[in-house]
C-alpha positions as CSV (number, residue, x, y, z in Angstrom):
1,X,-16.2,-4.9,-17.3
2,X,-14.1,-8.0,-17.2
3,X,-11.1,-5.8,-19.0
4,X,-7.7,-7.6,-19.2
5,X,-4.1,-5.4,-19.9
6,X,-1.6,-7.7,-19.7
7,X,2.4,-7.5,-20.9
8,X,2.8,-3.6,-21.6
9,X,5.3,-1.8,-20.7
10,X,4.8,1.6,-19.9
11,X,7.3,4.4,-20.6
12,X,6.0,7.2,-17.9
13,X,2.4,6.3,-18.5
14,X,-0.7,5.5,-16.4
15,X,-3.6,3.3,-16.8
16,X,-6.6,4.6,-15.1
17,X,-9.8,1.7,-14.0
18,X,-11.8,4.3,-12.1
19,X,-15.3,2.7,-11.6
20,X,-14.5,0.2,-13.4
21,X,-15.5,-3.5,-12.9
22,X,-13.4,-6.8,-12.9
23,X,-10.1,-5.7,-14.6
24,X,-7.2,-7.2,-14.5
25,X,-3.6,-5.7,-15.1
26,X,-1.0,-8.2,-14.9
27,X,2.5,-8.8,-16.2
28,X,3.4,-5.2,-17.0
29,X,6.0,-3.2,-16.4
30,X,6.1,0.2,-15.4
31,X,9.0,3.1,-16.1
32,X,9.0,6.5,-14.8
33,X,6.2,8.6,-14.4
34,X,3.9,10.1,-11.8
35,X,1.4,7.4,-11.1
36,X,1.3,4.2,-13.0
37,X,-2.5,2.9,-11.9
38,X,-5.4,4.8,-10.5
39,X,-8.5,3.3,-9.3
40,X,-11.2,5.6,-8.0
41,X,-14.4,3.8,-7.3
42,X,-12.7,0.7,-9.0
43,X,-14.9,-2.8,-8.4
44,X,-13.2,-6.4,-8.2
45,X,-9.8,-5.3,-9.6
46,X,-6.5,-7.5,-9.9
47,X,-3.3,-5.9,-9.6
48,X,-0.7,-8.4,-10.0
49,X,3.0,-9.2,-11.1
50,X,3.4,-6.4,-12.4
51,X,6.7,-4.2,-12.1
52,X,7.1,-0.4,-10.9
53,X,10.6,1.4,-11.5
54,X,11.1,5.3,-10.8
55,X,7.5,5.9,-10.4
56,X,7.6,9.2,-8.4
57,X,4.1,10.1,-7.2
58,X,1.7,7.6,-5.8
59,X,1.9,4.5,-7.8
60,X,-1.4,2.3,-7.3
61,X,-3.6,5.0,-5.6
62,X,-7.2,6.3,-5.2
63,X,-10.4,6.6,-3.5
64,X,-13.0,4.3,-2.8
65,X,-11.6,0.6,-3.9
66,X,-13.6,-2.7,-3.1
67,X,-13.6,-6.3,-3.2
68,X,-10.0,-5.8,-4.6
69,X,-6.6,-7.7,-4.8
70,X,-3.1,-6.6,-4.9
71,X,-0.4,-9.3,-5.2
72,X,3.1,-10.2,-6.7
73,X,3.6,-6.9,-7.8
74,X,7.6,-5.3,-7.3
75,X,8.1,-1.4,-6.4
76,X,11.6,-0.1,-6.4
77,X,12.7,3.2,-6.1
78,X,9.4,4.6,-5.9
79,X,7.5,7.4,-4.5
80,X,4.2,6.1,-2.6
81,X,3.9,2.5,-3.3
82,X,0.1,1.4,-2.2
83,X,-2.1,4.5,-1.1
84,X,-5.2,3.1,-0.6
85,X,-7.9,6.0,0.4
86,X,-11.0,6.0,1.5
87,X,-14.3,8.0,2.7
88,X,-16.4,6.6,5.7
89,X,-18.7,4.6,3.7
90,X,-19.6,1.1,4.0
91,X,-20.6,0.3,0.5
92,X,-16.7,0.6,-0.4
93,X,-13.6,-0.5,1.0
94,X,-14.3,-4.3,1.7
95,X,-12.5,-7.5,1.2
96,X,-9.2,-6.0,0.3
97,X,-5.8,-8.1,0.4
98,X,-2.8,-6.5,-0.5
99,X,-0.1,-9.5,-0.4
100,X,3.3,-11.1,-1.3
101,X,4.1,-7.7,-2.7
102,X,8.4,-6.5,-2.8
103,X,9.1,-2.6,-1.4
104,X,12.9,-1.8,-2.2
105,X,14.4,1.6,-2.3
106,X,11.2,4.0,-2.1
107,X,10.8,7.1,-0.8
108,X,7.6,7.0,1.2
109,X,5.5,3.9,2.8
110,X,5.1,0.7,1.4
111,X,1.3,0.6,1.7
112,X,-0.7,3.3,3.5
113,X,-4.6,2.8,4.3
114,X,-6.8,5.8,5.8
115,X,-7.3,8.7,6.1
116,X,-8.5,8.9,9.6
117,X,-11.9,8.7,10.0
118,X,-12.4,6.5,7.0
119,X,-14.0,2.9,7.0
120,X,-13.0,-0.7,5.8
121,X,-14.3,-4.5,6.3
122,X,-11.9,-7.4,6.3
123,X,-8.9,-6.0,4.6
124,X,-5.8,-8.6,4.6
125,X,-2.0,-6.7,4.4
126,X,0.0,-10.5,4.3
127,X,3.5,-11.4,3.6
128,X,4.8,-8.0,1.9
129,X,8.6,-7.2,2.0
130,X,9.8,-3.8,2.6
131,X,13.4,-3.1,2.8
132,X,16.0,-0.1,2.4
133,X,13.9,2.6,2.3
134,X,14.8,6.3,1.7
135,X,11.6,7.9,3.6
136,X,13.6,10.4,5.8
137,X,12.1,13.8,6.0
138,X,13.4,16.9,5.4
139,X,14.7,17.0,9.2
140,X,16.8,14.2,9.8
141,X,16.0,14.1,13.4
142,X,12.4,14.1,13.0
143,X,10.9,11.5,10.5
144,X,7.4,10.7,12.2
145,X,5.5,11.4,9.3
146,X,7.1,9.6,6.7
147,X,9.1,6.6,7.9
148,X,6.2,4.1,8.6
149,X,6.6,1.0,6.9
150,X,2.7,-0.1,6.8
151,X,0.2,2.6,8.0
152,X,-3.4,1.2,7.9
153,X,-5.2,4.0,9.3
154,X,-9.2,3.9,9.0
155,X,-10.7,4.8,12.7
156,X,-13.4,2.8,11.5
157,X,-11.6,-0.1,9.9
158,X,-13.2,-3.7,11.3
159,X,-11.3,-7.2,11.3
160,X,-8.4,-5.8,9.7
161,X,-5.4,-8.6,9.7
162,X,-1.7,-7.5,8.9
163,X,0.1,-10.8,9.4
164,X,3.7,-12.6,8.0
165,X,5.0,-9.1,6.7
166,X,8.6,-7.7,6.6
167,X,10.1,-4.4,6.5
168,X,13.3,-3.4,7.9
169,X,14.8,0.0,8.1
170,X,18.1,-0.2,6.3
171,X,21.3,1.2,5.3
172,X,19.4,5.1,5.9
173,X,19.0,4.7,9.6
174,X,16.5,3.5,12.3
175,X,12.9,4.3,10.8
176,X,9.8,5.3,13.2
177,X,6.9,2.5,13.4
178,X,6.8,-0.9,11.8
179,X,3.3,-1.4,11.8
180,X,0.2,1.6,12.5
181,X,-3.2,0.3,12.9
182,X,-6.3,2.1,13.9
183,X,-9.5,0.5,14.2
184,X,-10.2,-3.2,15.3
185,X,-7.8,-6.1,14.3
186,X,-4.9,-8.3,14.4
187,X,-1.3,-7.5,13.8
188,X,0.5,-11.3,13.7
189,X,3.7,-13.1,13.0
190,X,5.0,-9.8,11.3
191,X,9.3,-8.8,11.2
192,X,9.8,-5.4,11.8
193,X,13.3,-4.7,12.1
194,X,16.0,-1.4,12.9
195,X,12.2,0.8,13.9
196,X,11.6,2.8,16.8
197,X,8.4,0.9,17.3
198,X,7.6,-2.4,16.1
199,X,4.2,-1.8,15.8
200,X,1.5,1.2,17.1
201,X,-2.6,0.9,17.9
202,X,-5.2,2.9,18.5
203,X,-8.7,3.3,18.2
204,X,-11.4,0.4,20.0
205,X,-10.7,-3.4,19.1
């Protein structure tokens, strides 16, 4: 517990806080590689300022994160930039703020919250930039299931808030939605730009 990594740079490498408690990575950058930070079961982590280049897989991803934040931190030319997963279980996935991050030139979404069927409590997605993204699918034509911008997807997510946040499309063409939510919340004061749909709810609330 209480764990701090700070001012590393990584050369294809990953550092893994699964069930961990109260660490902090901060200030690091990140070169190549698969993943770069995996969190299973992770308690009261800080994720910020750090930098991501070339990371190919999923680059701050796992299951089960709570009480967490994930701020200042730059992606370019990544793979998936936030996956945040989780099971419907209401011990986990609370108090979450994912904030005044910068998406440029990555493959898949920016952040992505779910699966379907999963649960969260009060998790904040505010003032993120996403821009110029290279998330078309294999068929031109059809890109539903990759270009999303910010995809926050637990049917049994409560007072979810995605407000202030900015993604645009760019130079690869019109993208699909802005903003998903499922589950009960507010979507606020968000620029969604060069999408099919701005932003697309469903579920109760």
């Amino acid at each position: 517990p209480g764990t701090v990594i700070r001012g590393f740079t990584f050369a294809g490498g990953m550092i893994d806080i699964s069930n961990s408690l109260s660490v902090s990575i901060g200030n690091c950058v990140f070169n190549g590689g698969e993943t770069a930070i995996k969190f299973d079961g992770a308690n009261d982590a800080l994720i910020i300022n750090n930098d991501f280049n070339g990371v190919a897989g999923g680059v701050i991803t796992g299951w089960g994160l709570d009480r967490s934040t994930i701020s200042g931190n730059h992606f370019v030319s990544c793979g998936q930039c936030i996956n945040l997963a989780f099971n419907n279980d209401p011990n986990r996935g609370r108090s979450i703020v994912v904030h005044r991050n910068i998406f440029k030139g990555n493959a898949r979404m920016p952040v992505e919250v779910g699966p379907i069927g999963a649960y969260t409590k009060d998790l904040v997605v505010r003032d993120n930039w996403a821009e110029d993204f290279r998330n078309r699918g294999p068929d031109p034509g059809d890109t539903m299931s990759t270009f999303v911008a910010y995809s926050l997807v637990p049917t049994y997510g409560v007072n979810t808030i995605i407000k202030g946040n900015y993604a645009i499309a760019g130079k690869n063409g019109r993208g699909e939605i802005g903003i998903e939510l499922n589950g009960s919340g507010e979507i606020t004061g968000n620029h969604i730009e060069d999408f099919r749909f701005g932003a697309t709810v469903y579920g109760a609330g």
